[in-house]
C-alpha positions in Angstrom: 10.8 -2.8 4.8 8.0 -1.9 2.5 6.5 1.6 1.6 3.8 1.9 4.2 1.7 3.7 1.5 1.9 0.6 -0.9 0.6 -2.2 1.2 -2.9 -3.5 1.2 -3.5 -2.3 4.1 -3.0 1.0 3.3 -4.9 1.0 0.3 -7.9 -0.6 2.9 -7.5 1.8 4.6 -8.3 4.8 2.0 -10.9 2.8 0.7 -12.9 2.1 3.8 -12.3 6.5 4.4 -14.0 7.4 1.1 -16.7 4.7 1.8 -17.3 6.7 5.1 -17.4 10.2 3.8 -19.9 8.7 0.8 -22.0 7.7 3.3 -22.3 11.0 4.8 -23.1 12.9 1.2 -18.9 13.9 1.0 -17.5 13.1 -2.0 -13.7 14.1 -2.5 -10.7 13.6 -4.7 -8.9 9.6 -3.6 -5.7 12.0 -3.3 -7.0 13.9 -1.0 -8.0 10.8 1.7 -4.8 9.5 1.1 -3.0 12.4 1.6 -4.8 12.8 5.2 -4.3 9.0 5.9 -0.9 9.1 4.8 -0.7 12.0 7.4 -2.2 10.1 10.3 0.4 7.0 9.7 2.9 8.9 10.3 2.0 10.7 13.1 0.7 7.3 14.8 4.2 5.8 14.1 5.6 8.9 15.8 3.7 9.3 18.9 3.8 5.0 19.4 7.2 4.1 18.3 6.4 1.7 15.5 7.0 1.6 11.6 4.4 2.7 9.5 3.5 -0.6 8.3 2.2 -1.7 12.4 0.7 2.5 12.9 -1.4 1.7 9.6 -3.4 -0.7 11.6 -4.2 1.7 14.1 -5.4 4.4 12.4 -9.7 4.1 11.7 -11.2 4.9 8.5 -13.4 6.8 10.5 -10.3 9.2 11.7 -8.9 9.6 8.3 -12.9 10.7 7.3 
């Protein structure tokens, strides 16, 4: 099994956050957004059972921002 936080869609994930927060006037460190959406993986993988490479997909950019 893969590191969840070195797949695409992890990666897709942080991207699409920043591209949020930019579009609100935020601008923060890539570390940072990863670091939060690194957080909400995991908790999503705790609270549904699943990897972190399935909870990835269910955490929204939108959440992370």
């Amino acid at each position: 099994m893969a590191d969840p936080l070195k797949t695409l869609p992890f990666r897709s994930l942080v991207a699409q956050s920043s591209a949020v927060l930019l579009t609100h006037g935020v601008e923060v460190e890539t570390a940072s957004v990863r670091g939060v959406a690194a957080h909400l993986v995991e908790v999503m993988a705790e609270r549904t059972g699943t990897d972190g490479e399935e909870a990835v997909h269910l955490v929204t950019p939108e959440a992370v921002a």
